[in-house]
C-alpha positions as CSV (number, residue, x, y, z in Angstrom):
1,X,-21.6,0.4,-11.3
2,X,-17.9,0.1,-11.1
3,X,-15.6,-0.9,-8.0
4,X,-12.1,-0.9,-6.9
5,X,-10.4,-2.5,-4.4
6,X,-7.9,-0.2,-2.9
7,X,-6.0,-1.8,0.2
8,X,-8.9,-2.4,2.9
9,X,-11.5,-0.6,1.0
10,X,-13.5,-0.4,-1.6
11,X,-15.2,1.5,-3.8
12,X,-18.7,1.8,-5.6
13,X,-20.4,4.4,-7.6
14,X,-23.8,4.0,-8.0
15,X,-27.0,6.2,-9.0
16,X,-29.7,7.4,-6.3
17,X,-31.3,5.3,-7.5
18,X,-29.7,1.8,-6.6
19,X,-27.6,3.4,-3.2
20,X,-30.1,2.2,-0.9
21,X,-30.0,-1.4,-2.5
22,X,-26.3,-1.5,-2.6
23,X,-25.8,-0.6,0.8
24,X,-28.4,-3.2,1.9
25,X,-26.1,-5.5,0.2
26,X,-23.4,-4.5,1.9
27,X,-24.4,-4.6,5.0
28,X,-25.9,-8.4,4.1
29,X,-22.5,-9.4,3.5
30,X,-21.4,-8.8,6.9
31,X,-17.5,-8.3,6.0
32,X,-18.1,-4.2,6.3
33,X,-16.6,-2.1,9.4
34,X,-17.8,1.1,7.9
35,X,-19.6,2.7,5.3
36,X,-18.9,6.3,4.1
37,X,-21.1,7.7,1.3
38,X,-19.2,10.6,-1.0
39,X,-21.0,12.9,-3.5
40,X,-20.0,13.5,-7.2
41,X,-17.5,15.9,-5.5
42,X,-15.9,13.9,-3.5
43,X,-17.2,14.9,-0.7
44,X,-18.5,12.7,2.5
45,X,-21.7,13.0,3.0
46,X,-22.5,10.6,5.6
47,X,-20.2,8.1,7.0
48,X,-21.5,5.0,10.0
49,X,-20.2,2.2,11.2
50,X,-21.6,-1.3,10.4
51,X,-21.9,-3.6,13.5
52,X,-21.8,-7.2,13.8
53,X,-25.4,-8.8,14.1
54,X,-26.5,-5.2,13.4
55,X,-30.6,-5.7,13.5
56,X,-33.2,-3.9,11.4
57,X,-34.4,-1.7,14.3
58,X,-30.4,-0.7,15.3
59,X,-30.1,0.0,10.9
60,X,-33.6,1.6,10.5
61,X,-31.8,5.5,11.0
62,X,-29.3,4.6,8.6
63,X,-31.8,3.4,5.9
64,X,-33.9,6.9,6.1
65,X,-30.7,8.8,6.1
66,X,-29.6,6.6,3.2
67,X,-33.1,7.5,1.8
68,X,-33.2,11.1,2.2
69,X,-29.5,11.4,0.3
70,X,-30.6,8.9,-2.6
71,X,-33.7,11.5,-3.2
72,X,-31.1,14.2,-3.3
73,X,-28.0,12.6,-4.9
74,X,-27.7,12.1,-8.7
75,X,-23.9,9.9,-8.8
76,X,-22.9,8.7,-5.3
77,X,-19.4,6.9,-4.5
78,X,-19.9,4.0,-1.6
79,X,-16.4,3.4,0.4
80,X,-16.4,0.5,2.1
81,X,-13.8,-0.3,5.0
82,X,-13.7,-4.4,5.5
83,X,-12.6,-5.7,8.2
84,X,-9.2,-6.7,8.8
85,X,-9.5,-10.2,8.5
86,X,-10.4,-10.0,4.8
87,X,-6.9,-8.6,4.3
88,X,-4.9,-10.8,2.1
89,X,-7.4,-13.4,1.7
């Protein structure tokens, strides 16, 4: 799993396999405005924003959509967009 930080984003690419546990630890952070998720092309896939105090119920669409596209995906790239007040700190 390898990641870059690129002005307010960052990046992770991850198997199928561990994209639904990486974006669960994402989200756990709390510092994330949005999530896009990118196929070996390059390509968005699915892209949501992450709310703050964001509750299972309010997350529960994501995580099947997360689901379905880890079933399909073989190599996935997670973009994380942080919020601004991480800038420069």
């Amino acid at each position: 799993m390898n990641s870059k930080n690129q002005s307010n984003q960052e990046y992770f690419r991850v198997s199928g396999d561990e994209l639904m546990a990486k974006i669960k630890e994402i989200i756990k952070e709390g510092n994330a405005r949005k999530i896009i998720i990118k196929n070996d092309k390059d390509e968005t896939i699915v892209e949501f924003p992450v709310t703050i105090g964001a509750i299972g119920a309010v997350l529960a669409p994501v995580f099947a959509a997360v689901g379905v596209i880890a079933a399909l995906a073989t190599d996935c790239t997670i973009v994380v967009e942080k919020r601004d007040s991480e800038k420069g700190s």
